[in-house]
C-alpha positions as CSV (number, residue, x, y, z in Angstrom):
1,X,144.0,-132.4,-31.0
2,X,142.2,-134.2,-33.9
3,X,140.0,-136.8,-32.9
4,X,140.6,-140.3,-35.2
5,X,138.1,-142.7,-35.2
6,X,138.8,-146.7,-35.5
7,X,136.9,-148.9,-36.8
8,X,137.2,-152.8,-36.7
9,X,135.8,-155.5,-38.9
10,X,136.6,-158.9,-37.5
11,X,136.5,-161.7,-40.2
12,X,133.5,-164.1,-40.3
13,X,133.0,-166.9,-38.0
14,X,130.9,-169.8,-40.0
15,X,128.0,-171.2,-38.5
16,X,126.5,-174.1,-39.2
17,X,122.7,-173.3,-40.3
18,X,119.5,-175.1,-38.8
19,X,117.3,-177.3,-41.4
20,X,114.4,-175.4,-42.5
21,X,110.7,-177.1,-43.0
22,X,108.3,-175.5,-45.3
23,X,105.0,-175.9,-43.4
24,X,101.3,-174.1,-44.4
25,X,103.5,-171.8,-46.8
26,X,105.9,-170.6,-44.6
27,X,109.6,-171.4,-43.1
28,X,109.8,-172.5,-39.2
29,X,113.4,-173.6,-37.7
30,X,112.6,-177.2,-36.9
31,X,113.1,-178.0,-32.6
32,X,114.8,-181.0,-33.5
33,X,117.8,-179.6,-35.1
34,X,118.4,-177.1,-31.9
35,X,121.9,-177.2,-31.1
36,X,120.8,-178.9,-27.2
37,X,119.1,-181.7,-28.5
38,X,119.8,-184.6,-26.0
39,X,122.0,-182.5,-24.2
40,X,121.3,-182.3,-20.3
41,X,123.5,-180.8,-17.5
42,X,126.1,-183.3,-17.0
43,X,126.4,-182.6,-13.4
44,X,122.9,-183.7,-12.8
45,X,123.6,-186.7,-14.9
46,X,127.2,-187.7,-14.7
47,X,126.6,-190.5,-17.0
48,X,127.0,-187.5,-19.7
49,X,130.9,-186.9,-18.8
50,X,131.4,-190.8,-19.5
51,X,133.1,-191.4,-22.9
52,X,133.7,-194.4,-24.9
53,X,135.9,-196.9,-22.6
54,X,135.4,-195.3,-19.6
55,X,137.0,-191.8,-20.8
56,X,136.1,-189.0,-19.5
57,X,134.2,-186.1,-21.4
58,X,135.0,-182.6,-20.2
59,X,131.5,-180.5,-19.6
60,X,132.5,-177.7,-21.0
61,X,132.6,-179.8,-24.4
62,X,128.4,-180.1,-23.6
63,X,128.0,-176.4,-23.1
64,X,128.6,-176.0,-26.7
65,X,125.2,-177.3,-27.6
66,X,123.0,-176.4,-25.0
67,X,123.9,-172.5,-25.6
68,X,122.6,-172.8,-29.0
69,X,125.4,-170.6,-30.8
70,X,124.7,-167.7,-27.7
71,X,128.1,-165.6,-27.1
72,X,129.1,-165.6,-23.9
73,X,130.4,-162.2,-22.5
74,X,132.9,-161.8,-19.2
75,X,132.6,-158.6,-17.4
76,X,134.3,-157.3,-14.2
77,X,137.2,-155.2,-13.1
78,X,140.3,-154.9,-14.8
79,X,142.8,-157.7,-13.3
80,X,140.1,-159.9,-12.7
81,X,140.7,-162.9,-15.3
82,X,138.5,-162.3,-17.7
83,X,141.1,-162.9,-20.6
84,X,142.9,-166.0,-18.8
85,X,139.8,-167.7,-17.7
86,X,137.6,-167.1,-20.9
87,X,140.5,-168.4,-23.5
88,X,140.4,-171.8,-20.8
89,X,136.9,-171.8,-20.9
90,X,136.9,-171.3,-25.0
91,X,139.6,-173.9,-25.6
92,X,137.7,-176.3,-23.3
93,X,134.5,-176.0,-25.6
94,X,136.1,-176.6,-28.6
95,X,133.4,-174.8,-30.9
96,X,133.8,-171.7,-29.6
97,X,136.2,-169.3,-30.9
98,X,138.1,-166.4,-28.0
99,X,138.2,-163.1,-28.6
100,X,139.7,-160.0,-26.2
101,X,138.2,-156.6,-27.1
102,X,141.1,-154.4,-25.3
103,X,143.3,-156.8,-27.9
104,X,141.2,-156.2,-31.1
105,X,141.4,-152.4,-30.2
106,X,144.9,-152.7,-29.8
107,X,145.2,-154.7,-33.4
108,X,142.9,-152.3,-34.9
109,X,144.3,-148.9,-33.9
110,X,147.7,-150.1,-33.9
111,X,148.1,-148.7,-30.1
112,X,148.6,-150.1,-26.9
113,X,145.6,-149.5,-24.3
114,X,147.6,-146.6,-22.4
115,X,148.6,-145.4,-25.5
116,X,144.9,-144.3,-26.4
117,X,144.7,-143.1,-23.2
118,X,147.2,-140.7,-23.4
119,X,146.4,-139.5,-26.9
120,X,143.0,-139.6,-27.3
121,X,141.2,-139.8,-23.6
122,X,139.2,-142.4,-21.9
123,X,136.2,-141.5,-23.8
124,X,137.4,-141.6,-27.2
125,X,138.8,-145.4,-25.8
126,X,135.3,-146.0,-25.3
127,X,134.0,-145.0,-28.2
128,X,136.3,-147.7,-29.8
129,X,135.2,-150.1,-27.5
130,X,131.7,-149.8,-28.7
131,X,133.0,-150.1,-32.3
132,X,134.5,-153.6,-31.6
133,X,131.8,-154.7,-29.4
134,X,129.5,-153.7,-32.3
135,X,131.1,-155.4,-34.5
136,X,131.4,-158.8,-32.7
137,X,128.1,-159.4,-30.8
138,X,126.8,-160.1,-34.3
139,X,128.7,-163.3,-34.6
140,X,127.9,-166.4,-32.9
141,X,129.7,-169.0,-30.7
142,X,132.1,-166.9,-29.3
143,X,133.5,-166.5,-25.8
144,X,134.6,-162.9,-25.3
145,X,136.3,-160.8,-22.9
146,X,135.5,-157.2,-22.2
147,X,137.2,-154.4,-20.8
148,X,136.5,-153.0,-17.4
149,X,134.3,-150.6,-17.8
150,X,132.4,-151.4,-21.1
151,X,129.6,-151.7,-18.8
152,X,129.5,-148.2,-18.1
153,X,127.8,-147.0,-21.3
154,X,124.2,-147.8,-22.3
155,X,124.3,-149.3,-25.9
156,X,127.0,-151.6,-24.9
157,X,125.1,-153.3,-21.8
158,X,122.1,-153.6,-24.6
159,X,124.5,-155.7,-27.2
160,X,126.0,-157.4,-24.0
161,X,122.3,-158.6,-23.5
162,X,122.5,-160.4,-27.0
163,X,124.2,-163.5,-24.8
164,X,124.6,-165.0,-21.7
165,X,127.0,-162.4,-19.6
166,X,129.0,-163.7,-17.4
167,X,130.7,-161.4,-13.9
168,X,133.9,-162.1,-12.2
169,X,133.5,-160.6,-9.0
170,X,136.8,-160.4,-7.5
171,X,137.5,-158.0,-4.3
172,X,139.5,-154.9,-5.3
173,X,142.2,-155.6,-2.9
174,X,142.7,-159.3,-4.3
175,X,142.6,-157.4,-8.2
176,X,145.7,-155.1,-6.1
177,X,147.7,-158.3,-5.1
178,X,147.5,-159.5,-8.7
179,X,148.8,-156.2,-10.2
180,X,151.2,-156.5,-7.9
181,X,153.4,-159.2,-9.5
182,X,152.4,-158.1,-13.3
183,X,152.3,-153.9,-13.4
184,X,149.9,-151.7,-13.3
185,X,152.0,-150.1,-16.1
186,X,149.4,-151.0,-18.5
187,X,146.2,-150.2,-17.0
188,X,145.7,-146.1,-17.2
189,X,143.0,-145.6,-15.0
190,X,145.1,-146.9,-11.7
191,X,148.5,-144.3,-12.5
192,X,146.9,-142.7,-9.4
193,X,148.1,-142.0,-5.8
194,X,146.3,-145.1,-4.1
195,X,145.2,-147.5,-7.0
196,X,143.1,-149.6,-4.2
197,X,141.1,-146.4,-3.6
198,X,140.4,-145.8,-7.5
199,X,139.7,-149.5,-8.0
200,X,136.8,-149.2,-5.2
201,X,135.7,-145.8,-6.4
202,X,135.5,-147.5,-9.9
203,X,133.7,-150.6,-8.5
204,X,131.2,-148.9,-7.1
205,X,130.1,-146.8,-9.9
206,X,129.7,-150.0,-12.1
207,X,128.5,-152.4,-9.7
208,X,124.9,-151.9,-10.0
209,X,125.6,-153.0,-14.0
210,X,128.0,-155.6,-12.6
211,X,125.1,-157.2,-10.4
212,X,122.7,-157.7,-13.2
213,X,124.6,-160.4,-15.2
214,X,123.2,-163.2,-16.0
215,X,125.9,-165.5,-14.1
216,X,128.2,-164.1,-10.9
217,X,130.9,-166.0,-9.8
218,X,132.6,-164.8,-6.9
219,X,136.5,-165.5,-6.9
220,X,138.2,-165.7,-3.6
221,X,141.9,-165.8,-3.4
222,X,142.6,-169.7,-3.6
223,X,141.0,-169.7,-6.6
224,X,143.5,-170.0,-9.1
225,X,142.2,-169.5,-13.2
226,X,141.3,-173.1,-13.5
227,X,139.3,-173.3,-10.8
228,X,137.2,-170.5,-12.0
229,X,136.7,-171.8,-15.4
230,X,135.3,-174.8,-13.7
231,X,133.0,-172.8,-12.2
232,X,131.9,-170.8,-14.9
233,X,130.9,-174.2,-16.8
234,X,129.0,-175.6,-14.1
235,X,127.1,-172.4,-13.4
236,X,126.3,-172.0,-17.0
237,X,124.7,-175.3,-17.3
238,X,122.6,-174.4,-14.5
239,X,121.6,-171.5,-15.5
240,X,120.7,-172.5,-18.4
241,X,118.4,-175.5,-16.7
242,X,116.7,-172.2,-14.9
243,X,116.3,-170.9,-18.3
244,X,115.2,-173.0,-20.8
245,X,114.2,-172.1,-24.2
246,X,111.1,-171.4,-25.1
247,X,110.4,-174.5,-27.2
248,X,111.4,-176.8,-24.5
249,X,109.2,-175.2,-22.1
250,X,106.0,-175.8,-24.5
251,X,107.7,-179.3,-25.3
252,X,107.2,-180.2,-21.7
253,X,103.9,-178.9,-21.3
254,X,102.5,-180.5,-24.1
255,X,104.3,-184.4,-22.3
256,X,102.5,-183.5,-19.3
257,X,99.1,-182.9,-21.3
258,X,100.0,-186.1,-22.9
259,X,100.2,-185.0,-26.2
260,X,102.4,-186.4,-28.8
261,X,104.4,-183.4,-29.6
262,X,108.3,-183.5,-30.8
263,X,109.5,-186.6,-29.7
């Protein structure tokens, strides 16, 4: 059987660019205009979430600006929530746009997931993935969803890198009790015997790449999709408290030298 390859161009996402300062005949991006500027972790300053007249401000609108345009990638096992809870967590940002790579493949090839599957193989599904994934890691301020196993191939774990990646680690037999209620029609890889088994098999071939995710949040069962995206947001903003950019790190340095750097 002939083997057709896909390829997907998404359309262009428009940034907003950073003022530029000409300075001893070259161009730097000027700190102050960084997308975090004055932006703390709101749940280590709750005066943050408190709008005019005593409205509240939803956090995940201040993780917009401190990721500084960074894509944020979900990863973990299929039936884990990684479409439901990224969209809630996009929508709740408001500058970020979703997007669902197993639905872009599905756009672009014109078939459904099985459907590749069954005509093409697992491996020429991946192949596509990587098209798409190529194609979208070089946009900006975008939450983004990600098959199962995308993880499994090298040169998609290195684009993956390109943001802040974030795992939904949700027990295989939990992942079961959801398919339960939608159908594992669409999922190829579980049209086996004892789907529980092949999830575990499959989890433990990817968990090693799983575990080095930036952020791991570990759904339990009374965790229902909002509840998850809530603690996506909060572990973000932590993390990226552990993780500060480089300029804030010399900003601070310089303060406690008591230099008169950016103010």
């Amino acid at each position: 059987m002939a083997v057709v390859t896909h390829t997907f161009v998404p359309q262009p996402i428009y940034i907003r660019k950073a003022s530029r300062i000409a300075a001893g005949g070259f161009e730097w991006e000027s700190p102050e205009e960084a997308f975090d500027q004055g932006v703390e972790n709101p749940f280590k300053n709750p005066g943050l979430m408190s709008g005019e007249e005593g409205m509240k401000i939803d956090p995940a609108r201040l993780l917009g600006p401190r990721l500084q345009g960074s894509n944020l990638y979900f990863i973990g096992m299929m039936g884990s929530g990684k479409t439901a809870v990224g969209d809630i967590v996009a929508r709740r940002m408001c500058t970020y746009n979703f997007l669902d790579t197993d639905e872009i493949i599905e756009k672009a090839t014109g078939m459904t997931i099985p459907e590749i599957f069954e005509a093409e193989g697992e491996e020429e599904f991946r192949k596509v993935e990587g098209q798409v994934l190529d194609s979208v890691h070089a946009y900006v301020r975008c939450v983004i969803s990600t098959g199962g196993g995308i993880v499994t191939r090298m040169e998609n774990w290195s684009k993956l890198q390109t943001g802040l990646v974030v795992w939904l680690d949700v027990a295989p037999d939990l992942i079961i009790k959801r398919l339960e209620q939608s159908g594992t029609a669409n999922r190829p890889l579980l049209q086996t015997d004892d789907p529980l088994k092949t999830l575990e098999d499959l989890l433990e071939k990817r968990q090693d790449r799983y575990k080095q995710a930036d952020v791991r949040i570990k759904v339990s069962e009374d965790m229902d999709e909002t509840a998850v995206a809530d603690k996506v947001i909060r572990e973000l903003h932590d993390f990226i408290d552990n993780n500060p950019p480089q300029w804030k790190i010399a900003k601070a340095k310089a303060q406690a030298e008591g230099l008169d750097w950016v103010q």
